[in-house]
SEKOL-710611 format. One record per residue: residue in one letter; x, y, z of N, C-alpha, C, O in turn. Coordinates in steps of 0.2 Angstrom, whole numbers, plus 5000, padded with zeros to 4 digits. Example, Ala and Ser with C-alpha at 12.3 -4.5 7.8 and 13.67 -1.06 7.14 Angstrom:
BEGIN
a506649725039506249785039506649845039507149835042;s506449895035506849955036506450005039506750065040;
***
This chain:
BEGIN
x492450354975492450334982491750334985491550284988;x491150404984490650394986490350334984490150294988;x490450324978490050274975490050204979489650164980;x490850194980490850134983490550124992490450074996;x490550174994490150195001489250185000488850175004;x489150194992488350184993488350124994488150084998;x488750094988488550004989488749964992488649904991;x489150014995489349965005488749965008488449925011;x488450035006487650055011487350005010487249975015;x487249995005486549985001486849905005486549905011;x487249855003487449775004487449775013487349725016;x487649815015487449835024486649825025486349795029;x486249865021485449875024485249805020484849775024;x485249775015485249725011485149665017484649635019;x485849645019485949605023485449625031484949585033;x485649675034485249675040484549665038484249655043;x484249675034483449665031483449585032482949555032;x483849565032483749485027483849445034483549395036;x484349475039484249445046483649455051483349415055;x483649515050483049565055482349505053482049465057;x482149505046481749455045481649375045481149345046;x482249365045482349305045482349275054481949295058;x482949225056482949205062482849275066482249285068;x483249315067483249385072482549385072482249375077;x482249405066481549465068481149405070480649435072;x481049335069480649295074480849285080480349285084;x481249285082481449285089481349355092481149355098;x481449415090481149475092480449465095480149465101;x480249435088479349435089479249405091478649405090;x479449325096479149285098479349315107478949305113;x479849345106479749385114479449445118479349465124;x479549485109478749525112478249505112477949535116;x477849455110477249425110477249395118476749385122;x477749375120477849355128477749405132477349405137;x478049455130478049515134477249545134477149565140;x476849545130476149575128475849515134475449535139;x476049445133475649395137475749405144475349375147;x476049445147476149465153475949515156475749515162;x476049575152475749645156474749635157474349625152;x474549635163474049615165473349665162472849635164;x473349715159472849725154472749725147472249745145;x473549695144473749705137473749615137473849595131;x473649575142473749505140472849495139472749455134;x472249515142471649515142471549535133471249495130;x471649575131471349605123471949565120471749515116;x472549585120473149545116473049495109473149505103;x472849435113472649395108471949395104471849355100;x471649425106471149445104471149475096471049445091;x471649545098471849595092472049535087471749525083;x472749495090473149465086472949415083473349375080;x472249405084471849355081471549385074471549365068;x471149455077470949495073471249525066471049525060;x471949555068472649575063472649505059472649505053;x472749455061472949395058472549365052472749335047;x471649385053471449375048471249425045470749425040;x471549485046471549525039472149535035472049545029;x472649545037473049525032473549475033474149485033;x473249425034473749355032473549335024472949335022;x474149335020473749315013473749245014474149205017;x473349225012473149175008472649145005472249195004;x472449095002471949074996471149094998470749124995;x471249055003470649065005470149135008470249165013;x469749155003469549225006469049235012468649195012;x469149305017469049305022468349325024467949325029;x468249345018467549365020467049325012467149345007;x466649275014466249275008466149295003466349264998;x465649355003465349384999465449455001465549475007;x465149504995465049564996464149584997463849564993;x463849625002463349635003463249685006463649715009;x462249725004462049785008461449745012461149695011;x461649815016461049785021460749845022460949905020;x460249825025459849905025460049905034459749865038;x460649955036460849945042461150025042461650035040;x460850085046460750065055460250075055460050055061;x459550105049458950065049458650075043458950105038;x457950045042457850055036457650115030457150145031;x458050125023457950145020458750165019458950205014;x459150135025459750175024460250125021460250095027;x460650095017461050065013461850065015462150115013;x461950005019462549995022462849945016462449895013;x463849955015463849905010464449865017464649895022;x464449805016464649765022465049705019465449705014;x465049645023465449595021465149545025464949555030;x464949485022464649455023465149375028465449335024;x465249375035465549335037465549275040466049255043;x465049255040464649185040463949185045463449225046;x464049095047463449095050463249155057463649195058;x462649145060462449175067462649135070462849075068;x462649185077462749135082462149085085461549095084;x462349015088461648985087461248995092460848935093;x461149025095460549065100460149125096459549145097;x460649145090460049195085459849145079459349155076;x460149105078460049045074459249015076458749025072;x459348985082458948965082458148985082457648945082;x458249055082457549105084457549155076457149205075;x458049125070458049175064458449095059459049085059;x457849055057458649025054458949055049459248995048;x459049075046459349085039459649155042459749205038;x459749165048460149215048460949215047461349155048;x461249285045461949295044462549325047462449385048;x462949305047463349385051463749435046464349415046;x463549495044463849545041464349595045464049625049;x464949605043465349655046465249705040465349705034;x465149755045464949835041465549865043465649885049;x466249895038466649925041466549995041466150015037;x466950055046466850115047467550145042467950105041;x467450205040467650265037468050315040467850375041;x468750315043469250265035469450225038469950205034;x469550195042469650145045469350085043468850085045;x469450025040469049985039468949935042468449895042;x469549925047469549845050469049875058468949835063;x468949945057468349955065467649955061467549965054;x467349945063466549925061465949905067465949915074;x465449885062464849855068464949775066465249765060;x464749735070464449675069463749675068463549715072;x463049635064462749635064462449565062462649515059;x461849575064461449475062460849495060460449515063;x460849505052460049495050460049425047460349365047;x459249445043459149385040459349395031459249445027;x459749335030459949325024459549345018459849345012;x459049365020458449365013458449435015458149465011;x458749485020458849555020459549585018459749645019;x459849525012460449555012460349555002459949534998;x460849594999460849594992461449604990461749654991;x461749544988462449544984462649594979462249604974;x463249614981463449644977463949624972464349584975;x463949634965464349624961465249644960465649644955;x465349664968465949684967466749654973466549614977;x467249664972467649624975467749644981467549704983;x468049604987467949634994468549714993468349764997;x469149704988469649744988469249834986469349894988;x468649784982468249864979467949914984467849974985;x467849844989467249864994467549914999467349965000;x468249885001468549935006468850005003468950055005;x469049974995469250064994468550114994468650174994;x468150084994467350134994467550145001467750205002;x467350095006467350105012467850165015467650215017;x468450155014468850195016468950265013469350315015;x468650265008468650335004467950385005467850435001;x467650355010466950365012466650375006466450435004;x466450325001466250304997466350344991465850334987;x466750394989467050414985467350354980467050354974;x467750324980468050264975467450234975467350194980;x467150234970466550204967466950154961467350164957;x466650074962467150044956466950074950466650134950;x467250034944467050084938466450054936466050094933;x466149994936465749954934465049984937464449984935;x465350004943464550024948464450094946463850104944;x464950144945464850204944464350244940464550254935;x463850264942463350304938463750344934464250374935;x463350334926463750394922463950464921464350494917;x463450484924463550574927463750574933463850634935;x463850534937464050544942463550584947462950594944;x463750614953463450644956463350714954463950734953;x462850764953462850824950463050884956462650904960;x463550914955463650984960463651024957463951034952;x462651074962462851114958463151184964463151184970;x463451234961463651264963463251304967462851324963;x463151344974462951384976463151474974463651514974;x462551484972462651574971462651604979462351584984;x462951654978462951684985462651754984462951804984;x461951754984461951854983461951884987461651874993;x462551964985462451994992461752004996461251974994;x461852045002461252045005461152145001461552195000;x460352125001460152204997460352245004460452225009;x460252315000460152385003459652385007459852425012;x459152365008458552375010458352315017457852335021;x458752255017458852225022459252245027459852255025;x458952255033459452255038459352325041459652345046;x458852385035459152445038458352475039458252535042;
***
């Protein structure tokens, strides 16, 4: 008798999955999206966000960012890995042409970041996939691909602690 109670369960959650998603869960979501359009500070950002969510994970063929790149960003000497997302805008354009625009994402969060516009000849591709790029990012650079990974790795050495002598202190 359990048995037949689970896969009553099971073809009960089966089925509500299949509605929730299907017509219901668009009509849901087409009403909370009305609802967001209306509350008078969540309607100002709203579409903004849902612009932003939308191109990061909406799948499709087309990929969202270029290329992989470092830039020497927040200044020089220091090596940021970023995402290269197209042209500048055309007021830095026309005072930089070959500039570009890189999103630099933040740790562990990947989808907050900086926006930045240098010049294209300040950038250097990396040979790696964007999916590489955020598990670096989010792992604060811990997941190193394997292709990039130095072969010893980073060396830790261990700190000796020695007591404090007899003689200090007294």
């Amino acid at each position: 008798m359990n048995l037949l109670g689970l896969v009553v369960a099971a073809i009960i959650v089966y089925i509500s999955g299949r509605l929730v998603g299907g017509f219901i869960g668009r009509t849901i979501y087409k009403r909370l999206e009305k609802l967001m359009v209306t509350v008078p500070v969540i309607s100002k950002v709203y579409p903004y966000i849902k612009q932003l969510v939308d191109f990061l994970i909406t799948d499709s063929d087309k990929p969202k960012f270029s290329r992989v790149v470092a830039v020497e960003y927040p200044r020089k000497g220091v090596w940021s890995v970023g995402f290269m997302t197209g042209e500048s805008l055309r007021t830095i354009k026309a005072k930089l042409p070959d500039s570009v625009t890189i999103f630099i994402p933040s740790s562990p969060t990947p989808f907050t970041g900086y926006t930045i516009t240098v010049a294209k000849s300040d950038t250097i591709n990396l040979p790696i996939t964007v999916e590489e790029a955020i598990r670096f990012a989010v792992s604060g650079g811990v997941l190193v691909p394997d292709h990039q990974a130095l072969e010893n790795g980073l060396k830790q050495e261990s700190a000796k602690i020695e007591p404090p002598s007899d003689s200090e202190g007294s």
